[in-house]
C-alpha positions as CSV (number, residue, x, y, z in Angstrom):
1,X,10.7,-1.1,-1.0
2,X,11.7,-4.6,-2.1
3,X,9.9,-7.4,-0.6
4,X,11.2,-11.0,0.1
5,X,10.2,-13.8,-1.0
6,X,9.7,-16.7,1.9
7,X,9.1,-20.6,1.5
8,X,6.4,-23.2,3.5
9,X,6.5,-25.9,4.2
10,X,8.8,-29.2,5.5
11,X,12.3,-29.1,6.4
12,X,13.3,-30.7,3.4
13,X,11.5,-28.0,1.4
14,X,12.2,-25.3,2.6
15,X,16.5,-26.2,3.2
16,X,17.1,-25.8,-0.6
17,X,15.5,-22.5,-0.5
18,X,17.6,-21.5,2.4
19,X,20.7,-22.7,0.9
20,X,19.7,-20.3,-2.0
21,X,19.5,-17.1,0.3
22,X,15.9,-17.2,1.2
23,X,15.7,-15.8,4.7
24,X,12.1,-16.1,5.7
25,X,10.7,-19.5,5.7
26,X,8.3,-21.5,8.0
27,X,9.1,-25.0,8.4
28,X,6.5,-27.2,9.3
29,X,7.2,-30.9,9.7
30,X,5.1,-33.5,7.9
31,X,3.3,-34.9,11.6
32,X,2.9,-31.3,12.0
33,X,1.0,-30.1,8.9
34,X,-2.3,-30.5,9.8
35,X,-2.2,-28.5,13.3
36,X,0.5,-25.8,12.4
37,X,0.3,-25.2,8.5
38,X,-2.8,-22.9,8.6
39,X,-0.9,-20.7,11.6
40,X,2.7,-20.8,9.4
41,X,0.5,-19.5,6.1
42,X,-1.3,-16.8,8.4
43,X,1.6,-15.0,9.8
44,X,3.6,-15.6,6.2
45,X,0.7,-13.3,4.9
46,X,0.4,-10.8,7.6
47,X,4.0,-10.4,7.0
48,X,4.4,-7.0,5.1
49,X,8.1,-7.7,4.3
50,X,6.9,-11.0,1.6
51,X,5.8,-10.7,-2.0
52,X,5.7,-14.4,-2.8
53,X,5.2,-17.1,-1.1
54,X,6.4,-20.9,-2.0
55,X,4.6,-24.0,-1.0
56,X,4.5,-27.0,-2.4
57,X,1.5,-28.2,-4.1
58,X,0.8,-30.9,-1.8
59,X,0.8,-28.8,0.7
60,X,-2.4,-27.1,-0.4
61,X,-4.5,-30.3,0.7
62,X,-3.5,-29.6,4.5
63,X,-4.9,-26.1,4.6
64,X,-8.6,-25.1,5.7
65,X,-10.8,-23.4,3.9
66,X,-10.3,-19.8,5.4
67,X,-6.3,-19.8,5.3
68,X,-6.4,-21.5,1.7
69,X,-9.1,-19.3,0.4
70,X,-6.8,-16.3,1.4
71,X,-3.3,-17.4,-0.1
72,X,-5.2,-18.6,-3.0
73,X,-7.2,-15.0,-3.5
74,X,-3.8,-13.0,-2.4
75,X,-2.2,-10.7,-5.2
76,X,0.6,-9.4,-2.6
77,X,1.9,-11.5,-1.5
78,X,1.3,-14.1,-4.7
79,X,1.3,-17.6,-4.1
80,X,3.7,-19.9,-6.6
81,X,3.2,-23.6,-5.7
82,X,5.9,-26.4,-6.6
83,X,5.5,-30.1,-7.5
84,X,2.0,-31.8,-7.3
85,X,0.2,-32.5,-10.6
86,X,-0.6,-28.8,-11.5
87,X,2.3,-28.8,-14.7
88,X,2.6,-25.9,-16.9
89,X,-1.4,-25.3,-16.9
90,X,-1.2,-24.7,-13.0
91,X,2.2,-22.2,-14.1
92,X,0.4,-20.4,-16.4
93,X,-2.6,-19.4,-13.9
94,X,-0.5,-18.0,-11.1
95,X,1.2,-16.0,-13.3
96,X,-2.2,-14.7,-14.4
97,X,-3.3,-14.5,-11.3
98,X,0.2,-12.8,-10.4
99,X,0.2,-10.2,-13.2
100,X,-3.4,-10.0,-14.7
101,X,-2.9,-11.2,-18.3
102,X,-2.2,-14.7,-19.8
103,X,1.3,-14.0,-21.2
104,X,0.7,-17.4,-23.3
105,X,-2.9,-16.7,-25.1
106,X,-2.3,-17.0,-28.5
């Protein structure tokens, strides 16, 4: 079975991915995110159909505890967040966290 991948967040997010083919996506405007991001993320999880989920960085700060403690601790589907400050150091631990081994120890 494949899985999808779907993309959180604000309009202007989430077009670009939708452009690209992504068909699942929650949009959730900016006036909106600290009311409706934590039910977006919730469904996006329960949704057996999605292996990863995008969200920008930023995004992570509107979140409560329970719904960011889940999409942070979820293997399937795996989190990848764009943007924010988290550079190639915040890369290389989702992929660990994705897969289980740091691809880039030396």
């Amino acid at each position: 079975m494949s899985q999808e991948i779907a993309v959180i967040g604000s309009p202007d997010f989430t077009t670009g991915f939708r452009l690209a083919g992504v068909r699942k996506f929650e949009n959730v405007p900016d006036e909106d995110k600290d009311e409706a991001l934590d039910e977006a993320v919730m469904r996006t999880l329960e949704d057996e159909d999605v292996g990863i989920i995008v969200m920008h960085e930023d995004d992570l700060d509107h979140l409560s505890r329970n719904p960011r403690q889940s999409v942070e601790r979820s293997i399937e589907p795996t989190l990848v967040t764009l943007g924010g400050s988290g550079g190639a150091s915040g890369l290389r631990d989702q992929i660990k966290r994705a897969i289980g081994i740091d691809l880039m120890d030396e």
